[in-house]
Gaussian input, Z-matrix of N, CA and C with variables (Angstrom, degrees):
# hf/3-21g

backbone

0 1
 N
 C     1     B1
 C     2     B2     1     A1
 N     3     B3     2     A2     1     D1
 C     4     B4     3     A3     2     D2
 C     5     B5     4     A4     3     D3
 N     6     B6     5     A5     4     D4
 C     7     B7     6     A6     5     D5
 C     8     B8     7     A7     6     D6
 N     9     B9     8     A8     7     D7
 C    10    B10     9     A9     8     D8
 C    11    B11    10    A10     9     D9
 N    12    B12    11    A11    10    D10
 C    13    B13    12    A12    11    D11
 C    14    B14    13    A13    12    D12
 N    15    B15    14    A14    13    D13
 C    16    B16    15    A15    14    D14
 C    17    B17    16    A16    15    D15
 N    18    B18    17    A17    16    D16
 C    19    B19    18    A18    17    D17
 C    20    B20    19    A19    18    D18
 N    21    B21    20    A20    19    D19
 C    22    B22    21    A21    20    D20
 C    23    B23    22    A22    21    D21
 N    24    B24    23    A23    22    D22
 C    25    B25    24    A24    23    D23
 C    26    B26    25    A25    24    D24
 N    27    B27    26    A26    25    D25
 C    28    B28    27    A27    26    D26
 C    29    B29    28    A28    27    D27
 N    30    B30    29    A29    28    D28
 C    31    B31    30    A30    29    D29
 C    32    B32    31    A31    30    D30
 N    33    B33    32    A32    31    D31
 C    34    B34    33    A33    32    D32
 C    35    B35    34    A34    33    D33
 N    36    B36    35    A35    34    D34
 C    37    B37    36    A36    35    D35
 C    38    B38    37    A37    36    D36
 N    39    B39    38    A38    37    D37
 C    40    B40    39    A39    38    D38
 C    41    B41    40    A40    39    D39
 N    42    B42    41    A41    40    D40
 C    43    B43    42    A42    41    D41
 C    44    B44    43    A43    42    D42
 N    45    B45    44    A44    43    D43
 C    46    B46    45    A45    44    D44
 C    47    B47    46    A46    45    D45
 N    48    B48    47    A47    46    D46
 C    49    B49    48    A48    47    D47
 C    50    B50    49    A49    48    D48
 N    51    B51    50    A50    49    D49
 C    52    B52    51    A51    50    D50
 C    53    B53    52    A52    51    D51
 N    54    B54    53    A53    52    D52
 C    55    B55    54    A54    53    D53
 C    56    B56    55    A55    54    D54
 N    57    B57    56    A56    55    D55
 C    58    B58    57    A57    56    D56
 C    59    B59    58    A58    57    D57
 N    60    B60    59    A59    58    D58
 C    61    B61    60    A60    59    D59
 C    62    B62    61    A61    60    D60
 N    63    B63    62    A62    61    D61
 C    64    B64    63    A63    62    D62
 C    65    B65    64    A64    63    D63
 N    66    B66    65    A65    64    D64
 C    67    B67    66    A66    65    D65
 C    68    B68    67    A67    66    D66
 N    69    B69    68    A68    67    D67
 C    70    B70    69    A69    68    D68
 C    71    B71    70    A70    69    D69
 N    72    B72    71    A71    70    D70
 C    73    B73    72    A72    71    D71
 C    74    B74    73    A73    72    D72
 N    75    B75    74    A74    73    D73
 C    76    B76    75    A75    74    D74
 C    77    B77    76    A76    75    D75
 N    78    B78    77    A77    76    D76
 C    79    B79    78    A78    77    D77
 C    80    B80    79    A79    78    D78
 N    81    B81    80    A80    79    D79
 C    82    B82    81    A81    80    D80
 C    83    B83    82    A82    81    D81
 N    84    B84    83    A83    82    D82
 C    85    B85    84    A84    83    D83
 C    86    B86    85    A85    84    D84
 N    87    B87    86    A86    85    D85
 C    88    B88    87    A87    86    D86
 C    89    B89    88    A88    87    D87
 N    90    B90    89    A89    88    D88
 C    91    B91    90    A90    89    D89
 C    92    B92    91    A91    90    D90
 N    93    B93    92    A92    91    D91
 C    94    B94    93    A93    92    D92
 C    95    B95    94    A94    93    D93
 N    96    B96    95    A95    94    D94
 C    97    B97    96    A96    95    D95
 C    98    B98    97    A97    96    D96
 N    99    B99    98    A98    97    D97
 C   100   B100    99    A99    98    D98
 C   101   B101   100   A100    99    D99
 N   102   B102   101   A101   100   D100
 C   103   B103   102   A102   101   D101
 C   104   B104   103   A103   102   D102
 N   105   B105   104   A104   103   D103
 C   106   B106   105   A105   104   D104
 C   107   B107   106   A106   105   D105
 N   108   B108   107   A107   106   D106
 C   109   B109   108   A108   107   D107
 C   110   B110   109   A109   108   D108
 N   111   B111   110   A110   109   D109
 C   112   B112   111   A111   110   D110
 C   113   B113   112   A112   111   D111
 N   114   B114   113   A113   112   D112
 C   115   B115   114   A114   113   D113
 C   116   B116   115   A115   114   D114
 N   117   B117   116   A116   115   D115
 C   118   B118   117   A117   116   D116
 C   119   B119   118   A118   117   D117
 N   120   B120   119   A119   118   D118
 C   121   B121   120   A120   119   D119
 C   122   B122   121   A121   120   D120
 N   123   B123   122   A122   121   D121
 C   124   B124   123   A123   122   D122
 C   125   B125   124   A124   123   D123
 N   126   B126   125   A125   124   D124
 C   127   B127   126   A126   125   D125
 C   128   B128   127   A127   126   D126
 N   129   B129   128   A128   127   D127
 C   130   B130   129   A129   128   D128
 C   131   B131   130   A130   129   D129
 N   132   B132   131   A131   130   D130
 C   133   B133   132   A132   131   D131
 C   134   B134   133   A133   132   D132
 N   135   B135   134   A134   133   D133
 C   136   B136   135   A135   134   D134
 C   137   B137   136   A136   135   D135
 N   138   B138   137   A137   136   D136
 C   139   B139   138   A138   137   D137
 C   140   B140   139   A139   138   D138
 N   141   B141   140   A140   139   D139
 C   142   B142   141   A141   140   D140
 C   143   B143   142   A142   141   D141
 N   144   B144   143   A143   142   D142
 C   145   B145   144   A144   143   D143
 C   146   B146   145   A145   144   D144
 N   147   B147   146   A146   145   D145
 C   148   B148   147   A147   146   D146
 C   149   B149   148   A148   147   D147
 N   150   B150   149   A149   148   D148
 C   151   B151   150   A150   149   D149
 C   152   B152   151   A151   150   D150
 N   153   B153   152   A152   151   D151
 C   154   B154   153   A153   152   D152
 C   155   B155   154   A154   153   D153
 N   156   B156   155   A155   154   D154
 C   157   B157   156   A156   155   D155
 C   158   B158   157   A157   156   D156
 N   159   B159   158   A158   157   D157
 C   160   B160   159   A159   158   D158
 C   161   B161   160   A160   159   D159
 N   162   B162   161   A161   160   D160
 C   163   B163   162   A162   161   D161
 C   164   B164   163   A163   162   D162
 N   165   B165   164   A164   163   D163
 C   166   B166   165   A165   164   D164
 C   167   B167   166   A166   165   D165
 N   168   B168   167   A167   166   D166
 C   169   B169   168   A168   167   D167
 C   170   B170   169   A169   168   D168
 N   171   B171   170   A170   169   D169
 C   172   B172   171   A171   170   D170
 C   173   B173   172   A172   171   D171
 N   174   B174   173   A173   172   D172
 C   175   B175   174   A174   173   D173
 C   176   B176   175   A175   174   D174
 N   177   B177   176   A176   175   D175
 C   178   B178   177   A177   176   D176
 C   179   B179   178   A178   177   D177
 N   180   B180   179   A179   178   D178
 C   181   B181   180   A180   179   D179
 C   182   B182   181   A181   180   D180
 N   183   B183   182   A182   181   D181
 C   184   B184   183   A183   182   D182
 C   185   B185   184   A184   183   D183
 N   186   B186   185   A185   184   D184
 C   187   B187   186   A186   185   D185
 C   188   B188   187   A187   186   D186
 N   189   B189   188   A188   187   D187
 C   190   B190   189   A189   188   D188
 C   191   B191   190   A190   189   D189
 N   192   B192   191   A191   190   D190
 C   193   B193   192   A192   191   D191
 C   194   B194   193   A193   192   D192
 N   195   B195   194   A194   193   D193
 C   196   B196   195   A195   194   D194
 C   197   B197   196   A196   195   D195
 N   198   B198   197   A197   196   D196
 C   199   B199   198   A198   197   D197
 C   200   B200   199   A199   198   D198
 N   201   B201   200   A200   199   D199
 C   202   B202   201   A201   200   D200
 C   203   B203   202   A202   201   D201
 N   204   B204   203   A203   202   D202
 C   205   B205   204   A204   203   D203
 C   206   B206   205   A205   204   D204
 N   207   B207   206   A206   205   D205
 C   208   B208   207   A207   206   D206
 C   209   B209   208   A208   207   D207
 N   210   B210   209   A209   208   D208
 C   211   B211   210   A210   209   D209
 C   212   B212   211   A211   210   D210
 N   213   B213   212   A212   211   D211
 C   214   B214   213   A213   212   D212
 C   215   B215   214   A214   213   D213
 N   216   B216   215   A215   214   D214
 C   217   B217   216   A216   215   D215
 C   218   B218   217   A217   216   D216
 N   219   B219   218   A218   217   D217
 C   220   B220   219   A219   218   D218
 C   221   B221   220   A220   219   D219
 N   222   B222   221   A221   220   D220
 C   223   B223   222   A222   221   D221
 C   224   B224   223   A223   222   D222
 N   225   B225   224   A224   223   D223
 C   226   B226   225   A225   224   D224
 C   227   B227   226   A226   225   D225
 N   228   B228   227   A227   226   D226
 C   229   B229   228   A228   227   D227
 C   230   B230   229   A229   228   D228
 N   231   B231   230   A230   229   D229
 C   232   B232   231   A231   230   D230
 C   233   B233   232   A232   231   D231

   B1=1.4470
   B2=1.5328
   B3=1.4640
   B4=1.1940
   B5=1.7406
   B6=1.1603
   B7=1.5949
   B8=1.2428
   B9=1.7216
   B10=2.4565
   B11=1.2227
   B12=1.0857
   B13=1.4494
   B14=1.4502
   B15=1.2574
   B16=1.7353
   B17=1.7596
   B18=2.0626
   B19=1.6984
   B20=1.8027
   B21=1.2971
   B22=1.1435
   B23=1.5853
   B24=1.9624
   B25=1.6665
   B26=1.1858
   B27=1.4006
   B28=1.8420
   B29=1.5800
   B30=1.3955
   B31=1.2599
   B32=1.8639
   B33=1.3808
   B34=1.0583
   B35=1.4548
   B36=2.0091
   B37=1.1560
   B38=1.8833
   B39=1.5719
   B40=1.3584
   B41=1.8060
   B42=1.7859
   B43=1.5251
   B44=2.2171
   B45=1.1430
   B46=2.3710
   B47=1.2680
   B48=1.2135
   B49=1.6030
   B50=1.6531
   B51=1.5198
   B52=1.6210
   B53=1.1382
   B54=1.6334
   B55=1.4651
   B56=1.0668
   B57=0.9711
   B58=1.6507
   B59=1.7749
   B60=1.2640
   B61=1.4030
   B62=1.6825
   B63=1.3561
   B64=1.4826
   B65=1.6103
   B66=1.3036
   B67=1.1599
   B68=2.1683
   B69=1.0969
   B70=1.5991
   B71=1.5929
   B72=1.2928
   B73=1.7050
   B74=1.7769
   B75=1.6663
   B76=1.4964
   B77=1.5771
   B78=1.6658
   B79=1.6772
   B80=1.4107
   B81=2.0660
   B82=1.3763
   B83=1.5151
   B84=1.1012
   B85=1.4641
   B86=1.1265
   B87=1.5360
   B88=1.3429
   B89=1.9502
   B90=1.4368
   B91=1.4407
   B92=1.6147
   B93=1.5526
   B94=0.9812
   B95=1.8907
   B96=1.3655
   B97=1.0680
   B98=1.9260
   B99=1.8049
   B100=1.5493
   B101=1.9693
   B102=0.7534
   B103=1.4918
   B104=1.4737
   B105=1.3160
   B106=1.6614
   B107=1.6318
   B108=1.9356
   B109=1.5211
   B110=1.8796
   B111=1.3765
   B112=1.0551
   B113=1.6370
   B114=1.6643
   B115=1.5174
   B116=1.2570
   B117=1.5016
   B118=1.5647
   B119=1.5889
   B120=1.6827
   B121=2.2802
   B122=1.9623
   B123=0.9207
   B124=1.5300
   B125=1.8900
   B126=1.4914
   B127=1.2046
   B128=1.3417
   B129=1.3814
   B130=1.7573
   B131=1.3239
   B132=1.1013
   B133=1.4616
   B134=1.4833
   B135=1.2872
   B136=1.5654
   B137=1.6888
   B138=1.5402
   B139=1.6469
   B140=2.1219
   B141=1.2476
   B142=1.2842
   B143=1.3052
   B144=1.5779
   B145=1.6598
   B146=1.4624
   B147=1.4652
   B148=1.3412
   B149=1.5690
   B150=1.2521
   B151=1.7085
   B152=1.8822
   B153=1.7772
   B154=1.9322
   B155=1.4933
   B156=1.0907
   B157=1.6929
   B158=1.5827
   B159=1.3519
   B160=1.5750
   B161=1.4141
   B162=1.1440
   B163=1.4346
   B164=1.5734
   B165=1.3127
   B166=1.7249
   B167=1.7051
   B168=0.8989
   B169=1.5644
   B170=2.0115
   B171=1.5193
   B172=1.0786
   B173=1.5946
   B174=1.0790
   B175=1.2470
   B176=1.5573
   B177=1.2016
   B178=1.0748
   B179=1.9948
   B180=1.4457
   B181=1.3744
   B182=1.5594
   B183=1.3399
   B184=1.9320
   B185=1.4748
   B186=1.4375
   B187=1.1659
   B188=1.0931
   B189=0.9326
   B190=1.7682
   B191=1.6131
   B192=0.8967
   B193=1.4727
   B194=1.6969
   B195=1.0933
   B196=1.1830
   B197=1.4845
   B198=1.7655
   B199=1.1302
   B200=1.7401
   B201=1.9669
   B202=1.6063
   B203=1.5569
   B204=1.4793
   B205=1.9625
   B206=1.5120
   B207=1.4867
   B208=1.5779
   B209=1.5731
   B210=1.0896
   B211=1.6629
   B212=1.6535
   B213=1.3600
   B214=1.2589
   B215=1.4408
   B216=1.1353
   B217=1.9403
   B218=1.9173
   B219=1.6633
   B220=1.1880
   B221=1.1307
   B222=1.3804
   B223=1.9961
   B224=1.6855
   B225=1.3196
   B226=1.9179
   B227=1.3577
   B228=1.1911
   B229=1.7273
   B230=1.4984
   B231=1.4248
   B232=1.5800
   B233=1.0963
   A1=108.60
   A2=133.68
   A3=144.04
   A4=114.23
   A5=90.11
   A6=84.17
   A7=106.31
   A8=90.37
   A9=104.16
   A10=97.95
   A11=129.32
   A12=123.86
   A13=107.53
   A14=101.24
   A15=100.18
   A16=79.74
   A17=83.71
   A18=94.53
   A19=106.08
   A20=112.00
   A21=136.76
   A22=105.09
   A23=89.51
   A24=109.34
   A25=94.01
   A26=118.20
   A27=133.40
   A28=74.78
   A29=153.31
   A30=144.66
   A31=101.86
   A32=123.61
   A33=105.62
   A34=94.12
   A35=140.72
   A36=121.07
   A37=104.32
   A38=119.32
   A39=110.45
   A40=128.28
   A41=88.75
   A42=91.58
   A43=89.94
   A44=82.16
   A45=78.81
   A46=85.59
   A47=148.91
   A48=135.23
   A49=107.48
   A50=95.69
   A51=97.33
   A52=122.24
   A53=120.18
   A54=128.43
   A55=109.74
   A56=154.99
   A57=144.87
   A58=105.48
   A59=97.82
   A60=112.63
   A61=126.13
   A62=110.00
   A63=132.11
   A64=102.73
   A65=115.35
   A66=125.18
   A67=100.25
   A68=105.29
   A69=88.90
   A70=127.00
   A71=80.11
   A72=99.95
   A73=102.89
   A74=106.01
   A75=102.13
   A76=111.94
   A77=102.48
   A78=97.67
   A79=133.39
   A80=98.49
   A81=108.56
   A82=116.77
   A83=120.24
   A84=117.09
   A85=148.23
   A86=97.18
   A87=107.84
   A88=93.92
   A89=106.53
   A90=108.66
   A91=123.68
   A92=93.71
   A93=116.25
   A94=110.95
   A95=116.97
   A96=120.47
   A97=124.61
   A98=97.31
   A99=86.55
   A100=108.30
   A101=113.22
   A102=101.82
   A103=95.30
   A104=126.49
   A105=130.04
   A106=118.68
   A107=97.65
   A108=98.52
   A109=88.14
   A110=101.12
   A111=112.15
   A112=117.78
   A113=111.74
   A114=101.09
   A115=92.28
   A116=97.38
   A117=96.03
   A118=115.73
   A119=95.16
   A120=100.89
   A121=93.04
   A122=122.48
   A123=109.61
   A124=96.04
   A125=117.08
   A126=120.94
   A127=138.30
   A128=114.55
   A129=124.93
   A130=115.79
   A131=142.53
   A132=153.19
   A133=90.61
   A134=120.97
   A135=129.67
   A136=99.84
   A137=105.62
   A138=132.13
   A139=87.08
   A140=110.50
   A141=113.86
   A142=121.78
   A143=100.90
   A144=132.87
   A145=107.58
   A146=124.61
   A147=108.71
   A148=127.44
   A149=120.97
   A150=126.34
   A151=99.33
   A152=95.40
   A153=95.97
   A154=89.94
   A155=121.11
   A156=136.51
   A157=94.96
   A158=144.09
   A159=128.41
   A160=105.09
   A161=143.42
   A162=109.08
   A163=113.47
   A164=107.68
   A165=127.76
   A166=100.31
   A167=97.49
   A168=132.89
   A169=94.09
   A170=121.76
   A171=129.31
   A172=99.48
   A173=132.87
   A174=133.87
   A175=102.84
   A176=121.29
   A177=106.72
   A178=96.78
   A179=120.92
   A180=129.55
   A181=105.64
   A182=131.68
   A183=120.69
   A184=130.36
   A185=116.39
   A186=122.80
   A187=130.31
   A188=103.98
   A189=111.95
   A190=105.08
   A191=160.52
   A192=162.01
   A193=121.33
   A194=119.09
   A195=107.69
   A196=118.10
   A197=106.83
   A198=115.79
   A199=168.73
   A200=63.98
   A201=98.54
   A202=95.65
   A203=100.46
   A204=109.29
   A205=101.74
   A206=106.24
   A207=118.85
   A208=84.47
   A209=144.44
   A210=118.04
   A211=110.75
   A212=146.91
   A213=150.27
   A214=99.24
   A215=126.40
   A216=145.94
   A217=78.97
   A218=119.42
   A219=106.63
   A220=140.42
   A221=142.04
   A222=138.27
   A223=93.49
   A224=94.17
   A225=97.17
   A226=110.77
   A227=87.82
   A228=109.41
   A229=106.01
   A230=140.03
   A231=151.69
   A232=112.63
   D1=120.28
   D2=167.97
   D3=-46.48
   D4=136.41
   D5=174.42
   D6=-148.07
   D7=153.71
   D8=-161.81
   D9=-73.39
   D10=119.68
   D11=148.60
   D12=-95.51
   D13=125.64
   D14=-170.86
   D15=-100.70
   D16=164.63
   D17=-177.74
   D18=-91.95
   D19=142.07
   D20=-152.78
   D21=-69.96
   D22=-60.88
   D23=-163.35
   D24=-88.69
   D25=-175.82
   D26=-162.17
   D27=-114.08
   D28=-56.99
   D29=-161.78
   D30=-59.73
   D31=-50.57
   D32=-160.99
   D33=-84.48
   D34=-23.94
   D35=-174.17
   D36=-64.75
   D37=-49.72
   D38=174.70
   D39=-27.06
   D40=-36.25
   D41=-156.55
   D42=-78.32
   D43=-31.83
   D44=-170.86
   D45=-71.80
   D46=-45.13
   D47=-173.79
   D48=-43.68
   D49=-65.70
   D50=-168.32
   D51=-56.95
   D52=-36.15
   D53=151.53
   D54=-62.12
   D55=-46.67
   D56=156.11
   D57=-18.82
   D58=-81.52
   D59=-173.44
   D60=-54.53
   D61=-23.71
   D62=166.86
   D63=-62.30
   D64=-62.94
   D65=-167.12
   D66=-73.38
   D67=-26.09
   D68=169.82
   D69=-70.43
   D70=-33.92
   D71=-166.43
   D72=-62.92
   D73=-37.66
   D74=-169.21
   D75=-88.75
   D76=-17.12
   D77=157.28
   D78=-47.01
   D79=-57.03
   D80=153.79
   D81=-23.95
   D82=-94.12
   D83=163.68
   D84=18.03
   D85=-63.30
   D86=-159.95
   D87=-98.90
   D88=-40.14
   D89=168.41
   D90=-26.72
   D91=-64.23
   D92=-172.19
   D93=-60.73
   D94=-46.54
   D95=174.50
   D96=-63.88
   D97=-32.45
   D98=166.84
   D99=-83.87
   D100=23.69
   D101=176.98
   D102=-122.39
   D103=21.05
   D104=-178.59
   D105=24.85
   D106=65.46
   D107=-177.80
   D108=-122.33
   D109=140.62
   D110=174.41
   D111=-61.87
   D112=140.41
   D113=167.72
   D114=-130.63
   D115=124.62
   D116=169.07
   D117=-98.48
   D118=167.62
   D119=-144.37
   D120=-53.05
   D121=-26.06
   D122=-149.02
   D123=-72.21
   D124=-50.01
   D125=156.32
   D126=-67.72
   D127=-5.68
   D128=138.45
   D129=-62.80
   D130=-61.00
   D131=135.18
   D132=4.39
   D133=-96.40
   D134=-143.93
   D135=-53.66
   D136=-51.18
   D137=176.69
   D138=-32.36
   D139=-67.39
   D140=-137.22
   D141=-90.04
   D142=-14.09
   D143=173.95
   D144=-93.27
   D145=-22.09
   D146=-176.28
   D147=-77.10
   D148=145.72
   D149=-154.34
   D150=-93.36
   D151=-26.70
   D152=-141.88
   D153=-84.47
   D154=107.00
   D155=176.35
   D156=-55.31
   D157=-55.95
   D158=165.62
   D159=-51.02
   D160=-24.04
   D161=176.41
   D162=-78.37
   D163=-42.14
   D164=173.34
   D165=-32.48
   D166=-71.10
   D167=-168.13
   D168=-41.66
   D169=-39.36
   D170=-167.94
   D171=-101.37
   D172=-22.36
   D173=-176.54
   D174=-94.64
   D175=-25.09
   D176=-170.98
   D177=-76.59
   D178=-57.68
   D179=-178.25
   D180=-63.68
   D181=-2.86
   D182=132.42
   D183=-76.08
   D184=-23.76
   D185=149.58
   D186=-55.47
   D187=-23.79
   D188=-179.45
   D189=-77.93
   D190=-61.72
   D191=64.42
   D192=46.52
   D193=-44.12
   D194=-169.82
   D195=-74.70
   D196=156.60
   D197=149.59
   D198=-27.25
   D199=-82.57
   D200=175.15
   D201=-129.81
   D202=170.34
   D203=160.38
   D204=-25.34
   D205=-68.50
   D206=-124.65
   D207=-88.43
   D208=-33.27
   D209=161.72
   D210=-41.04
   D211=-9.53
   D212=174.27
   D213=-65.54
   D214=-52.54
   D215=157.40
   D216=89.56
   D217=46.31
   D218=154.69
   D219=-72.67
   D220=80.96
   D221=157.66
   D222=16.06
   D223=105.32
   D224=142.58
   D225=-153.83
   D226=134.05
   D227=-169.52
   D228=-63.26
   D229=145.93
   D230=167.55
   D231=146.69

């Protein structure tokens, strides 16, 4: 039977977050790329810079579904 070992220190939880979040962002990605929807760089950017694993986490399950980009309803600044 598997068992949680949650991380103890704030150094090693930061470090599974960011790998957490690395690894969401490039799901995004790749979703998006087998469903042949364009991402243009400024919302690759946002995709690839973002930290908050709940947003990842929500972008990735609109990707799944979406259309276009803009069903992603990603913030980009211009």
């Amino acid at each position: 039977m598997p068992v949680d070992y949650p991380y103890q220190s704030d150094f090693a939880r930061r470090h599974f977050d960011a790998g957490l979040a690395a690894g969401r962002a490039k799901v995004i990605l790749i979703v998006l790329d087998a469903r042949a929807i364009a991402v243009p760089d400024s919302v690759r950017d946002v995709i690839a810079n973002c930290t908050d694993v709940d947003q990842l986490k929500t972008w990735v399950n609109r990707a799944a579904t979406a259309n276009t980009i803009e069903d992603l309803e990603i913030p980009v600044a211009g």
